[in-house]
N, C-alpha and C positions, 0 to 999 in steps of 0.2 A: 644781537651780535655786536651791536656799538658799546655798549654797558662791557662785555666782555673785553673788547678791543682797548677803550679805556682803563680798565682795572690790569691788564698788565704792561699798559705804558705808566699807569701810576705808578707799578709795583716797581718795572724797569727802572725810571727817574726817582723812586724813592733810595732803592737800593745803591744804586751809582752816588746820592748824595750823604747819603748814611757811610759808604765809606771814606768818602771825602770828610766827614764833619769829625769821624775817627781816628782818620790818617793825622790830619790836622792839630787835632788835640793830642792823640800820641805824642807826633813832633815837640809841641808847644812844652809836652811837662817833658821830654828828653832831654831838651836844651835850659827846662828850668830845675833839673837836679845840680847838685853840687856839691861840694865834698864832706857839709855836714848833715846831710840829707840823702843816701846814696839809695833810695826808696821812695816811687814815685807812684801814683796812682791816676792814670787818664780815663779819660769819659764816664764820669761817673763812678767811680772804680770797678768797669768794667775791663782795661788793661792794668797791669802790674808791671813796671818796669823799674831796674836793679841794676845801677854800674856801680864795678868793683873794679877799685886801680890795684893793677901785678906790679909786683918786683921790678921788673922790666922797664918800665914806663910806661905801659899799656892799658889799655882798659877793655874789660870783660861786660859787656852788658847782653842783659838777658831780657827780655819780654813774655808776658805770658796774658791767656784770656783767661780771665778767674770769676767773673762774671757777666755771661752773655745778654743778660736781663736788659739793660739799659742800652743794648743794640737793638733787639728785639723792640723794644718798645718804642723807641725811635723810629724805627724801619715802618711800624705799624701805623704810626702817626703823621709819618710824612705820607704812606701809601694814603690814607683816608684821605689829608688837607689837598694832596694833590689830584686825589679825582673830584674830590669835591670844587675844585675850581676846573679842572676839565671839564663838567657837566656844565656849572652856570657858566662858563663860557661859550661853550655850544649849543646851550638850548635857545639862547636869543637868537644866535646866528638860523638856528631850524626853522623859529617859526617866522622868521623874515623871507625866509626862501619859501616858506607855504604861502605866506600872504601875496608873494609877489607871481604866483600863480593865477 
């Protein structure tokens, strides 16, 4: 039941940090497009982001996910490193609690 209880607190603190590391880089190329570049590509070019300046003085931006691939594989990677350091951190602390029986 521990194995299980761990694999979806990895899954949980993967998730939360996959859209942190996305939101992030989103951000990062939104504020690094410019006027001769109005075409940006974040996280791998898994978002696609597009300002277009109106007549008006306004700007039009658009976002889109055009490939989930490098979410996904992220999500996957962090899910594994992070149980993998949940276990080797708890299996010392178990067998110290045995021996001290």
């Amino acid at each position: 039941m521990k194995w299980f209880t761990y694999s979806i607190y990895s899954l949980a603190t993967a998730a939360v940090v996959t859209v942190l590391v996305v939101a992030g880089s989103t951000i990062y190329t939104l504020f690094s497009l410019g006027e001769n570049s109005p075409m940006g590509e974040a996280f791998f070019g898994a978002m696609l982001l597009e300002s277009i300046a109106l007549p008006g003085g306004g700007v039009r931006m658009q976002m889109s996910m055009v490939n989930p691939a490098p979410v996904v594989v992220t999500l996957i990677l962090l899910t594994l490193f992070i149980f993998a350091v949940v276990v080797a951190y708890n299996r010392p602390s178990a067998r110290r609690a045995q021996s001290e029986k």
